[in-house]
C-alpha positions in Angstrom: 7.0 17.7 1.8 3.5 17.0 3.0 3.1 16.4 6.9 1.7 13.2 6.8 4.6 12.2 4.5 6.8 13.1 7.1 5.2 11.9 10.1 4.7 8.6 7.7 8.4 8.5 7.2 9.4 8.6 10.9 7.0 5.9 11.9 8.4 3.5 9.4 12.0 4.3 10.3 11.1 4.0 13.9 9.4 0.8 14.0 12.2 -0.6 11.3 14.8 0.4 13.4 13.4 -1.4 16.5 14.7 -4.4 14.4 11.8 -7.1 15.2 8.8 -5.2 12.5 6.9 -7.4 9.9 4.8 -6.6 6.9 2.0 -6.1 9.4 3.8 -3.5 11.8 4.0 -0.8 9.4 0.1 -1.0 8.8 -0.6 1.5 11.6 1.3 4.2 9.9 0.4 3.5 6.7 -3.2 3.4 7.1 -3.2 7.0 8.7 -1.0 8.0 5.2 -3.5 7.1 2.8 -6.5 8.5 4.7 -4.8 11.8 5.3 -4.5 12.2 0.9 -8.6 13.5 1.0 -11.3 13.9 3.5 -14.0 11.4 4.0 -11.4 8.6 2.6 -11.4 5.3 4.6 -8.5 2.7 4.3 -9.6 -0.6 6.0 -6.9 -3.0 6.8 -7.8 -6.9 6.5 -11.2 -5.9 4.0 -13.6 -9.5 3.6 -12.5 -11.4 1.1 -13.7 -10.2 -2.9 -13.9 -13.0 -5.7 -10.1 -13.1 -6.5 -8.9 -13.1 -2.8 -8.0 -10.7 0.2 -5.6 -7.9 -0.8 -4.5 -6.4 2.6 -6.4 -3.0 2.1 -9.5 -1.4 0.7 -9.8 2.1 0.2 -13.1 3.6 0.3 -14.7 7.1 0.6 -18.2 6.3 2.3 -19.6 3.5 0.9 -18.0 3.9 -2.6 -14.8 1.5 -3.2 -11.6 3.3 -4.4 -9.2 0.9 -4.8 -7.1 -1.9 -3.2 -3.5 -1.9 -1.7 -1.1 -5.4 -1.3 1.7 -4.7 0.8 4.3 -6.6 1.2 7.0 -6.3 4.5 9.8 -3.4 3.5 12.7 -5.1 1.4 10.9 -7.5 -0.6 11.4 -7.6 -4.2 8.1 -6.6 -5.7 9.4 -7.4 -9.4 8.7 -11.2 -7.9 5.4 -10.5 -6.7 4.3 -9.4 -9.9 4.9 -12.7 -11.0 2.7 -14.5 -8.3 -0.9 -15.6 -9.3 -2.3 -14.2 -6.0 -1.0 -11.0 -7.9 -2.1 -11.9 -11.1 -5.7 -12.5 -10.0 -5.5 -9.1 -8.3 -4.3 -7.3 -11.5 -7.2 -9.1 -13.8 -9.8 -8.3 -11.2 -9.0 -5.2 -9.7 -9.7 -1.9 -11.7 -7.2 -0.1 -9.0 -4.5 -1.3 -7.7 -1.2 -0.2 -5.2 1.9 -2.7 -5.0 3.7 -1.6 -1.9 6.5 -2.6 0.3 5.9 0.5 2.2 8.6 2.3 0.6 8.0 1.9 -3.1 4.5 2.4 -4.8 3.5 0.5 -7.7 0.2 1.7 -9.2 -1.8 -0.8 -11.5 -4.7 0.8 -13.7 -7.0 -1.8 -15.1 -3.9 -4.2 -15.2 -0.9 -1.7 -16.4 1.1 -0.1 -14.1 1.1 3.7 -15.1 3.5 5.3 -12.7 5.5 3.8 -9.6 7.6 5.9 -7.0 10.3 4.5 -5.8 11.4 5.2 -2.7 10.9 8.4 -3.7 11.1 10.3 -0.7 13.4 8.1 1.5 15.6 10.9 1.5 13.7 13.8 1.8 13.3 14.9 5.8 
């Protein structure tokens, strides 16, 4: 398993086990995950606002936008925030897409989700 995967993996666990976390704790650690999948890539946590609203991360490499990330805190269903119309605006806005409760990854490509891994790797240490 890749290093950053692992090292990903402990800081979640940590910062879960110290049993007051919110959606917003695990951000740290994630934001060093996604940056560490190709040089020059840039995940910004609390982007400005885009016409349909203010998902929790952009993902750039320099200027050039590569996608968007909601996250939602560890536990909650993310079958029900499908459903939401702060998602559904995402989903008809945004050409790339991640649905994450920092465990599970939902990928949305121009509105259809073509692969999700789930909790994939909760095991693997």
């Amino acid at each position: 398993m890749n290093r950053a995967v692992r090292q990903y993996l402990r800081d979640v666990e940590r910062t879960l086990a110290a049993g007051n976390a919110t959606e917003h704790s695990y951000r740290p650690a994630f934001k060093a995950l996604v940056e560490s999948f190709g040089t020059g890539i840039e995940a910004t946590n609390e982007p400005k606002r885009v016409a349909c609203g203010a998902p929790d991360f952009i993902v750039q490499r320099g200027q050039a936008p590569i996608g968007y990330i909601e996250c939602k805190d560890i536990g909650v269903p993310l079958n029900e925030i499908e459903k939401t119309g702060q998602f559904k605006r995402y989903l008809d806005s945004l050409q790339n897409l991640i649905l994450t409760d920092y465990l599970e990854f939902r990928y949305f490509l121009d509105g259809e989700r073509p692969c999700s891994v789930l909790n994939a790797f909760r095991h693997q240490r």
